[in-house]
C-alpha positions, 0 to 999 in steps of 0.5 A: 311683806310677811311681818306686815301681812302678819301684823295685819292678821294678828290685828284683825282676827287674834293671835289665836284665830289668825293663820299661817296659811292665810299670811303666808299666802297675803305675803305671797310666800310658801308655807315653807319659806315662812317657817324657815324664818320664824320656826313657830307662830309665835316667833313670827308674833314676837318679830311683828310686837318687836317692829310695832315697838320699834315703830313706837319708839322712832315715832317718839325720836322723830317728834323730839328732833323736829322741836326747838328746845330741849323741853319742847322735844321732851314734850313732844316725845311724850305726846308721841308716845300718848298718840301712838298708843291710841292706835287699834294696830297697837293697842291689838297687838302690844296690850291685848295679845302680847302679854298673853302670847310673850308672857309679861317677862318677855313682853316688859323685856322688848318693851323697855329694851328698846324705849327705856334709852329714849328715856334716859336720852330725854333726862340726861338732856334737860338735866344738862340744861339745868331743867331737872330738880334731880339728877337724871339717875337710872333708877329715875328713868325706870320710874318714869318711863312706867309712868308713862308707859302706864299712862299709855296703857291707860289710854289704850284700855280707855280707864276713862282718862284723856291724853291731855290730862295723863299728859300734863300729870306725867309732866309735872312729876318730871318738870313742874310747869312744863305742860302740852302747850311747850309743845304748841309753843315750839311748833308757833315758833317754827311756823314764823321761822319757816315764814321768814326762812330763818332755820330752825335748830333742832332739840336734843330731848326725847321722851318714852316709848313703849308700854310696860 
């Protein structure tokens, strides 16, 4: 109830004009029992940036089990990540306060801690299935997951770029030829499966996750 009550008046007014008074009261707690489990307002804002983030990164792996190829759950976690960073919640909180209240050591340190294994989960799958044309290294996965956590970021600041285009250029960079329409491919296919009660297997790939 706290972290939620906060996250809603960080989104709504600022990290700076929102109230600890105000959000304990939403949560239906004391002042007190507030500060005895986030000591200042920025650890409670620095537990609300870890949740969002957290949140992103399930919404990435959820999207990559529900397709059928390793290349379709690849893709489709990267479109999670795109669509997640459209969100205002998001956007708020993760490119207009976090920096500023975290700094950007702490903030990119959050971020890739709890996305950049999603990454590397993603490449080591298609490499296994001989889809990559380099190995599936660390240093490939801290590429690309800046990539597309810039691309998300993009995004959110509304550089003028749509989701389709940062989406089929990041793709092409990890698996040339692979676009937004694999996923598409992938939910066809598990609609006629559906039809005729046949079971769908589940992918193994993911994507990205957070900004950085």
């Amino acid at each position: 109830m706290v972290l939620q009550a906060a996250r809603e008046a960080f989104v709504e007014h600022g990290y700076a004009a929102a109230s600890t008074t105000a959000i304990a009261r939403q949560a239906g707690v004391t002042r007190g029992a507030l500060y005895h489990h986030f000591p200042d307002k920025s650890a409670l804002f620095r537990a609300v940036f870890v949740a969002i983030e957290q949140e992103l990164n399930d919404s990435v792996l959820e999207a990559a089990r529900r397709a059928t190829t390793t290349l379709d759950a690849f893709v489709a976690g990267c479109a999670a990540y795109l669509d997640f960073a459209g969100r205002p919640d998001w956007q708020r909180i993760a490119v207009v306060e976090a920096p500023a209240v975290l700094g950007a050591a702490d903030w990119h340190a959050i971020d890739s801690g709890i996305g950049l294994a999603s990454m590397e989960l993603g490449l080591a799958a298609l490499e296994a299935e001989g889809l990559l044309q380099r190995p599936a290294s660390p240093a490939l996965a801290v590429l690309l997951f800046g990539a597309l956590t810039d691309a998300g970021l993009a995004l959110a600041r509304d550089s003028g770029l749509d989701r389709e285009e940062l989406l089929t250029a990041f793709l092409s960079l990890v698996v040339p030829g692979a676009d937004d329409s694999s996923a598409s491919r992938g939910s066809r296919r598990r609609a006629r499966r559906s039809a005729t009660s046949t079971p769908a297997r589940t992918g193994s790939g993911s994507g990205r996750t957070s900004p950085s």
